[in-house]
C-alpha positions, 0 to 999 in steps of 0.5 A: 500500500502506497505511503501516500494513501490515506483511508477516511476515518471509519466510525463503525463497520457498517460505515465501510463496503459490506462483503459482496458474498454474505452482506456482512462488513468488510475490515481492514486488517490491522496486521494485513492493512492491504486486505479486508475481510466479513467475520465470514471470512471472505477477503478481498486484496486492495490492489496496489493503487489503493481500491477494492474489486468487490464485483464478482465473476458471476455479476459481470456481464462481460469480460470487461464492463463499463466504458471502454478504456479509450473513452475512459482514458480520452475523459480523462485528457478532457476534463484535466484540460477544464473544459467543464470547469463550470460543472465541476464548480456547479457539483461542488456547491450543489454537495457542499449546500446539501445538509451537513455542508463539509461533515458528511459521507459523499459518494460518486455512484459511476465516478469514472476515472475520479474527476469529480472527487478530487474536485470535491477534495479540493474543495474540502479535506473534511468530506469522507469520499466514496466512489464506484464504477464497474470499469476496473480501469476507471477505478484505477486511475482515481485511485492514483489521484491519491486523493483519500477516497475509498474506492471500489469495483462494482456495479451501482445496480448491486451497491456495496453499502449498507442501508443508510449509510450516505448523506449525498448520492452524485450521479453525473452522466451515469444510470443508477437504481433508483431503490440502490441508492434509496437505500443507501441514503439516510432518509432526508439524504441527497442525490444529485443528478448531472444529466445532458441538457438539449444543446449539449455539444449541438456544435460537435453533433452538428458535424455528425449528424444531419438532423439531431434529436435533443437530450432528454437526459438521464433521470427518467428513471426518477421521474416516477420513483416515489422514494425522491422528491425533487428539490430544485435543477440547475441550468448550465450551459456555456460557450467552449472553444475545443482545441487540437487534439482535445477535439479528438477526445471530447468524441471518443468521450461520448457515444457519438463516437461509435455513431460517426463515419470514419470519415468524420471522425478524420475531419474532426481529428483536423480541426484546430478548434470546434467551438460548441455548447456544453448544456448540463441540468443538475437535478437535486432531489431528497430521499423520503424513503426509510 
């Protein structure tokens, strides 16, 4: 275990990942920091970066799931160049205004390679970060940020948390279980959602597709979910100006890329900026479950 890395300060087993087997928490060891293990005796290794794989073979349903690592490693590349600062600031203030402000338990449900966090961090050293996504690789490259947040791999679907356990629940561009993260909120907790507004990137799309059909989001899967109630959306939307190669990213980041012709793909490799729109809603809801 890397001499930077700095666990968050557990105030009862049932604050940390719970065993994916039997559903007992999981500790760290103190003869054996590197592993934690149930009193049913199932043990899990942190990799040497600084996280947990708590996602079981036979919940995987491919070989490697999630984003693919080009998209991964291209979002990476994007959002370190601050093109969607303002969003970043936006999520900031969203869970720093939630109730508990600095003292509580934030976790990224699909927290990707780690941007969002370690904004969070940067924003405060008192927060107790978790972040999950089911890509392994994602998971690895936020841990290198050694940012002192608890990692693992798993599905957000099937979440390694125990009931009642989170203060705020981020989503950002991810789908999630509305009952998952009901269930892990307090009751009166937070869960704020980062979805797409209807010009997003309408300057990118406009170079692939003939016609484009607006964004409507990803939290539909709320909109009947009677456990959350919303509370306020945020509209942002800005200008942007992509340069060079960051231009080649910001597609392979998005499903566009998989919907764009070779040749597009090359004329847009090309540019030496695209000047686009970015549109987010940041959706805040309440959880009246419990």
């Amino acid at each position: 275990m890397s001499n930077t890395f700095v666990y968050p300060p557990l105030r009862s087993t049932r604050n940390n990942f719970k065993c994916p087997n039997c559903a007992r928490p999981l500790v760290q060891l103190d003869e054996q920091p590197q592993t934690w293990r149930c009193d049913n005796n199932h043990s899990f290794d942190m990799a040497r970066e600084g996280y947990l794989n708590l996602l079981l073979a036979q919940h995987k349903r491919s070989r490697n799931p999630g984003d693919s690592d080009e998209m991964i490693r291209s979002r990476q590349r994007f959002l370190g160049a601050g093109y969607y600062r303002p969003l970043s600031d936006a999520i900031v203030s969203a869970v720093v205004n939630a109730a508990g402000g600095f003292e509580q338990r934030v976790v990224d449900l699909g927290c990707g390679e780690g941007h969002y966090l370690q904004q969070l961090r940067e924003a405060s050293s008192e927060l107790t970060l978790l972040g999950m996504d089911i890509s392994k690789l994602a998971v690895r490259l936020a841990a290198k940020r050694n940012m002192n947040a608890l990692l693992a791999v798993d599905s957000v679907f099937n979440i390694p948390l125990f009931d009642n356990s989170i203060d705020t629940a981020v989503s950002v561009f991810s789908p999630i279980s509305a009952d998952e993260t009901a269930r892990i909120l307090k009751p009166g907790g937070t869960l704020i959602m980062v979805g797409p507004g209807e010009e997003h990137l309408s300057g990118l799309t406009a170079l692939i597709y003939q016609q484009t059909v607006p964004h409507r989001g990803n939290n539909q899967v709320l909109e009947n979910a009677p456990q959350f109630a919303l509370q306020q959306q945020l509209d942002i939307k800005q200008s942007i100006v992509v340069n060079g190669t960051d231009i080649l990213d910001l597609l392979k980041m998005t499903p566009y890329y998989w919907h764009s012709r070779p040749e597009q793909q090359q004329m847009l490799a090309e540019l030496d900026k695209l000047e686009t729109i970015i549109h987010f809603y940041i959706t805040v809801y309440h959880n009246q479950s419990g």
